[in-house]
N, CA, C and O of each residue as an XYZ file, in Angstrom:
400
protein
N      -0.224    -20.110      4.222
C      -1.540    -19.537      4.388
C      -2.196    -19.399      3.016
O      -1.554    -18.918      2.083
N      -3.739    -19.898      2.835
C      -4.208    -19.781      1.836
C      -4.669    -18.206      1.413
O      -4.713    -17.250      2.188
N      -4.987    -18.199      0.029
C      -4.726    -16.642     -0.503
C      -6.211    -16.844     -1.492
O      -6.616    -17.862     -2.053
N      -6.599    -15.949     -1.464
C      -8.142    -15.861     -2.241
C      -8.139    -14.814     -3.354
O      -7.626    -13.739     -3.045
N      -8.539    -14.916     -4.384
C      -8.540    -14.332     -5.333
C      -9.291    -12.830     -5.144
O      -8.348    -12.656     -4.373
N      -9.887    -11.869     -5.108
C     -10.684    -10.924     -4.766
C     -10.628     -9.735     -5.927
O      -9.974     -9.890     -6.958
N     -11.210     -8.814     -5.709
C     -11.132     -7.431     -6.572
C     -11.326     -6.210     -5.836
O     -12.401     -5.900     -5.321
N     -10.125     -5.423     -5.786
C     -10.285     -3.915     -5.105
C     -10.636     -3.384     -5.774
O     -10.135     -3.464     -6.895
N     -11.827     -2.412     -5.507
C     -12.149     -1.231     -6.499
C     -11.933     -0.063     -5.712
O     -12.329      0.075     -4.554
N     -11.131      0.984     -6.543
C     -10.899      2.319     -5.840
C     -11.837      3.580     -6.336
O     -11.739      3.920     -7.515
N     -12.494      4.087     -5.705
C     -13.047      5.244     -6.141
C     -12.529      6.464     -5.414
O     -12.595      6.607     -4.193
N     -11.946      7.434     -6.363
C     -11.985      8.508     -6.211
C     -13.039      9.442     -6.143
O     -13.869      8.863     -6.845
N     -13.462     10.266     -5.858
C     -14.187     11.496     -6.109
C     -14.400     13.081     -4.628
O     -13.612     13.508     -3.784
N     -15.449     13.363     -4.896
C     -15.581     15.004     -4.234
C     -16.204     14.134     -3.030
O     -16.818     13.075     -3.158
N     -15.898     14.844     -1.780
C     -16.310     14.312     -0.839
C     -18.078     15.015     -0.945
O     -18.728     14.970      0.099
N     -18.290     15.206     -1.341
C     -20.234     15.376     -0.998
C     -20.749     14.054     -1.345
O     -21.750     13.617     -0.777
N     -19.940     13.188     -2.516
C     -20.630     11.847     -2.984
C     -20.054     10.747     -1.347
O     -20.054      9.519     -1.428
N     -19.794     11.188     -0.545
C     -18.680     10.197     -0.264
C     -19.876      8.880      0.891
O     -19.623      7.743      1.290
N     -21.202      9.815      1.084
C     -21.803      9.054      2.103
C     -23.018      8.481      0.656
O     -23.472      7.347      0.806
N     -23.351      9.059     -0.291
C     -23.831      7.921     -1.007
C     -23.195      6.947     -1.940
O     -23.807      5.967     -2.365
N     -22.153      7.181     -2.206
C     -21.318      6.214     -2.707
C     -21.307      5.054     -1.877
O     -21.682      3.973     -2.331
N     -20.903      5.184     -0.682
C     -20.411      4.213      0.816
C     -21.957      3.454      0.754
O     -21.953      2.232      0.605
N     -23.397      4.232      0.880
C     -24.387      3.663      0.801
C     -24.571      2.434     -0.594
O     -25.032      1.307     -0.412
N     -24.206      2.843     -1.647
C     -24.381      2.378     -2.775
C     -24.105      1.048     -2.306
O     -24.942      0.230     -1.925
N     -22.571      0.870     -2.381
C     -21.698      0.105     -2.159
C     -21.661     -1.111     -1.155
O     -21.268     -2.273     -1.257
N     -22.103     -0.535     -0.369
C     -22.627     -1.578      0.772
C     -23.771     -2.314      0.665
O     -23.878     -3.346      1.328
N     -24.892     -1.844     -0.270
C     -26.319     -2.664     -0.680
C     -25.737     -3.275     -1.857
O     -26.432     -4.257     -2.117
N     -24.492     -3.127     -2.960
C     -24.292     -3.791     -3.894
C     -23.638     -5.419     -2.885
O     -23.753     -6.475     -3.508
N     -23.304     -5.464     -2.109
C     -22.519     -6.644     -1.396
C     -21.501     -6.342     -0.450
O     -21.210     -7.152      0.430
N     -20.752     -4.881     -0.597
C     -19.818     -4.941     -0.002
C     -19.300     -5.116      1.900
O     -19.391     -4.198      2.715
N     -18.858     -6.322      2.158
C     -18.663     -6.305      3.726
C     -17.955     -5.210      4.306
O     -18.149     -4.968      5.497
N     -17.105     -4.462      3.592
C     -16.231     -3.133      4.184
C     -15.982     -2.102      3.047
O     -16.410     -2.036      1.894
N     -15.189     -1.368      3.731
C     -14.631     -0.357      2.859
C     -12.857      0.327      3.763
O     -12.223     -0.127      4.716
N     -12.669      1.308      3.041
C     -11.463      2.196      3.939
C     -11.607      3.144      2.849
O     -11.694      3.007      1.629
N     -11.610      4.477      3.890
C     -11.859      5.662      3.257
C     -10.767      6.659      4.013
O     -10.462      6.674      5.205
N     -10.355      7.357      3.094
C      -9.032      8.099      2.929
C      -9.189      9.518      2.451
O      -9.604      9.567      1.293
N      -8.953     10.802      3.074
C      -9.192     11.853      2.485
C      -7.863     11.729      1.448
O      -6.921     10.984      1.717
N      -7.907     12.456      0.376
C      -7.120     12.776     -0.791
C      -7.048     14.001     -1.306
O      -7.859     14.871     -0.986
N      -5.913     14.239     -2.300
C      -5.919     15.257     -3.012
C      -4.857     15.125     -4.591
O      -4.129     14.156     -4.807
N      -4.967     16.029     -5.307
C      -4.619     15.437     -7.169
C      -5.121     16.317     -7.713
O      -5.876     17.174     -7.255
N      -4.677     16.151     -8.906
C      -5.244     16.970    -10.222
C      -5.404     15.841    -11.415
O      -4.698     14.851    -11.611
N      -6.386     16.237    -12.043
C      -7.156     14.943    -12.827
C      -7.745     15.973    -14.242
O      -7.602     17.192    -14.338
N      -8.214     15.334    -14.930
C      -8.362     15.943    -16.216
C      -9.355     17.345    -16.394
O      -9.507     18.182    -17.284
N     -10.014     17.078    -14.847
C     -11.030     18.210    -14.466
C     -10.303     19.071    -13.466
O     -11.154     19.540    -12.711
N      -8.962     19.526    -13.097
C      -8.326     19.910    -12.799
C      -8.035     20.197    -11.821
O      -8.566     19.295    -11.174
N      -7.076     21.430    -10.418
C      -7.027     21.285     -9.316
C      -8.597     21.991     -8.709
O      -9.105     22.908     -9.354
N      -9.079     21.616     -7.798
C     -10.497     22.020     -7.409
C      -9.934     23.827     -6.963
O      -8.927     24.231     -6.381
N     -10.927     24.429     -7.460
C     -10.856     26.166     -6.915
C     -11.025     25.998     -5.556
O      -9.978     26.448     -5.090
N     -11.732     25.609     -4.614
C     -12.297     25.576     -3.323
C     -12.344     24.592     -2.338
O     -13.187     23.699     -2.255
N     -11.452     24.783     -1.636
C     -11.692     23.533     -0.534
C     -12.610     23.656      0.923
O     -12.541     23.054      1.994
N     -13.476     24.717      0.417
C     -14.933     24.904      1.472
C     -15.640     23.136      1.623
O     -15.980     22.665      2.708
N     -15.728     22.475      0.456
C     -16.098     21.466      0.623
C     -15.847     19.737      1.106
O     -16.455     18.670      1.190
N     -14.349     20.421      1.366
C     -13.377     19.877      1.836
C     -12.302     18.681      0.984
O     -12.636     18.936     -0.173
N     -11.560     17.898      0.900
C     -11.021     17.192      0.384
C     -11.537     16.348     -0.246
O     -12.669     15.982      0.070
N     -10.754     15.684     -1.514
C     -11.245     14.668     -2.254
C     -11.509     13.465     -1.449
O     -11.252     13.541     -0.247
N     -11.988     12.349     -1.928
C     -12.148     11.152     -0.637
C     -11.548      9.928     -1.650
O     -11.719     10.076     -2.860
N     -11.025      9.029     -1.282
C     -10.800      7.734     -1.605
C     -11.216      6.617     -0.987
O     -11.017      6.347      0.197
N     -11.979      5.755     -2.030
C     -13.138      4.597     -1.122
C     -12.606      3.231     -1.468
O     -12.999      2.653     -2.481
N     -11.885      2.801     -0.802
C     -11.387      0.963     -1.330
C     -12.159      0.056     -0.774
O     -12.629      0.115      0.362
N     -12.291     -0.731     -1.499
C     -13.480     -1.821     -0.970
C     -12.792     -3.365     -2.103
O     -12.570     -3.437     -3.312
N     -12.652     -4.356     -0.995
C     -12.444     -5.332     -1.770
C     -13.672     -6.556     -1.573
O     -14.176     -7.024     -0.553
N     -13.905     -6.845     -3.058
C     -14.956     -7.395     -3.423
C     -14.651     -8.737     -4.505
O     -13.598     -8.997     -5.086
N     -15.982     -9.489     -4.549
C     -16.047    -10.644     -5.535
C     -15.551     -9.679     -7.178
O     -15.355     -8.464     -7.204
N     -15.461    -10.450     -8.180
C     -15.254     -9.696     -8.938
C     -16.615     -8.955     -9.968
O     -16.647     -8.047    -10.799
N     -17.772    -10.021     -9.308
C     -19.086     -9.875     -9.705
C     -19.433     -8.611     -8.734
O     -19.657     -7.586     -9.378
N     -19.507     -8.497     -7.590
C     -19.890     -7.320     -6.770
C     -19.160     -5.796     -7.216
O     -19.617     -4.655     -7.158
N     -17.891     -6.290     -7.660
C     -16.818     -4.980     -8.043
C     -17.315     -4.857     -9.404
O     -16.945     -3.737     -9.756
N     -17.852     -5.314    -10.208
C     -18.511     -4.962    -11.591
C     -19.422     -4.300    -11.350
O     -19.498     -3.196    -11.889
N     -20.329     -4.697    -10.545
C     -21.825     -4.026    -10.183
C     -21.341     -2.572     -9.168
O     -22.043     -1.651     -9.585
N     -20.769     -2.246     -8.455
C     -19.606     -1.250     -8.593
C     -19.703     -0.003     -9.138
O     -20.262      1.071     -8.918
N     -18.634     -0.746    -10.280
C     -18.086     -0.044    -11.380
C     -19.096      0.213    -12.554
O     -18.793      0.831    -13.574
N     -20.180     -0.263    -12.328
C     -21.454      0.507    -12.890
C     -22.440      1.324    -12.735
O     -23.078      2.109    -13.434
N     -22.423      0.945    -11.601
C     -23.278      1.998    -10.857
C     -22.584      3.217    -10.401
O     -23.238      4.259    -10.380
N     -21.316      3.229    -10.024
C     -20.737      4.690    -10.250
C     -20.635      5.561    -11.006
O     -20.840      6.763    -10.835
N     -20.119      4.684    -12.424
C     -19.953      4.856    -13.805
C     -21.382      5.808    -14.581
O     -21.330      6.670    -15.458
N     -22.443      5.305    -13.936
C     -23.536      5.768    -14.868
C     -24.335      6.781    -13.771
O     -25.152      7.656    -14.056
N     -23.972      6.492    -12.767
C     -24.922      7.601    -12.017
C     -23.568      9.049    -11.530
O     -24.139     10.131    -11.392
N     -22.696      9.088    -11.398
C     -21.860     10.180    -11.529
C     -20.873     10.507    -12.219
O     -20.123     11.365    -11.754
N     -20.629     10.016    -13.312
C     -19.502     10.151    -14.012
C     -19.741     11.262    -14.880
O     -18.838     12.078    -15.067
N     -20.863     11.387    -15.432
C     -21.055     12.559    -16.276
C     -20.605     14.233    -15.174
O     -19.782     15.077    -15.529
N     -21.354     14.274    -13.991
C     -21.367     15.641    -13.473
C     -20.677     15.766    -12.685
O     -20.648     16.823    -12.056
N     -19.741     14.602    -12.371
C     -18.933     15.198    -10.981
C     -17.747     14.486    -11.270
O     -17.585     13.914    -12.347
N     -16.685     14.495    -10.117
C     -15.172     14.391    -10.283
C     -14.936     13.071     -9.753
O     -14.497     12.909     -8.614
N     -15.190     12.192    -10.477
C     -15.156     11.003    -10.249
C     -14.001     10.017    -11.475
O     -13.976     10.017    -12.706
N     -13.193      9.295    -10.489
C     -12.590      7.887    -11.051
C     -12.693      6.950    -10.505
O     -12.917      7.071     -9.300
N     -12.610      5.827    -10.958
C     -12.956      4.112    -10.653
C     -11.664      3.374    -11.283
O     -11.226      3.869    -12.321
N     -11.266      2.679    -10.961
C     -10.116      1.480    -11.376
C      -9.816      0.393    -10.242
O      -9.951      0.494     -9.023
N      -9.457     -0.462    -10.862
C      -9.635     -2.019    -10.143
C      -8.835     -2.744    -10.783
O      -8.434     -2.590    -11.937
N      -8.449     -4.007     -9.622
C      -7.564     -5.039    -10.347
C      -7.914     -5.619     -9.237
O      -8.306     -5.176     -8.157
N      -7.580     -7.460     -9.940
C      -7.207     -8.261     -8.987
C      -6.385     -8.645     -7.467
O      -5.229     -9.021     -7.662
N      -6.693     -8.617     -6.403
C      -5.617     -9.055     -5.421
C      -5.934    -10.748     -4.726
O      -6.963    -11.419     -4.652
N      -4.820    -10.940     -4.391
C      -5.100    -11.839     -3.358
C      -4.783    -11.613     -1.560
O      -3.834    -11.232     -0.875
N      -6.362    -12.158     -1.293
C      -5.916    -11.392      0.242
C      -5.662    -12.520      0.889
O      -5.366    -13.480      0.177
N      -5.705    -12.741      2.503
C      -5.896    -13.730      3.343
C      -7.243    -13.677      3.862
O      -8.009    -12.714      3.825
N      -7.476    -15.005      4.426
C      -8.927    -14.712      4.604
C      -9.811    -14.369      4.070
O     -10.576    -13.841      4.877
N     -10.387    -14.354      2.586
C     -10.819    -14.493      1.567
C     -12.597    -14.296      2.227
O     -13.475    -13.462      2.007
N     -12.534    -15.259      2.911
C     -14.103    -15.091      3.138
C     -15.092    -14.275      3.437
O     -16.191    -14.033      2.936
N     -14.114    -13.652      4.932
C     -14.350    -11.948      5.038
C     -14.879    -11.200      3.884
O     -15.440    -10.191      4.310
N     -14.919    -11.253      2.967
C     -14.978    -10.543      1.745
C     -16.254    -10.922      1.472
O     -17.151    -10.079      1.451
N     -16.402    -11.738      1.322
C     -17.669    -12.342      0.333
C     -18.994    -12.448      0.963
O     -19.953    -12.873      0.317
């Protein structure tokens, strides 16, 4: 079976970003996502309050051009004020096209 090159990008953050992030993401190119409640401690530490409920985790596999555009637009519109991480690497999936 043939195998396609692709790029997962994972975003972490506070679930209040979690329905404009998903918006973002989907007008940058993305055909899907999978979203995962979470929880961690990160350099901004364990959250005081879970009134707002759990952290969220957003995977989305993308071109590596769509996962750049991404990882910028997260990068510059929440990274300063809120609890946000981004990291990515290469995979190869099946069905490749799906993706793109």
């Amino acid at each position: 079976m043939a195998l396609t090159e692709l790029f997962l990008v994972t975003i972490i953050t506070e679930r209040i970003l979690r329905d404009d992030i998903i918006k973002q993401i989907k007008e940058l190119g993305a055909t899907g996502y999978t979203l995962s409640d979470t929880t961690g401690e990160g350099s901004r530490g364990v959250r005081a309050s879970d009134w707002e409920g759990k952290n969220v985790k957003i995977e989305v596999v993308v071109s590596k051009e769509v996962g750049d555009k991404i990882i910028d637009v997260v990068a510059n519109t929440y990274f300063e004020n809120y609890s946000v991480i981004t990291y990515a690497f290469p995979v190869n999936v099946v069905r490749g096209d799906k993706y793109i």
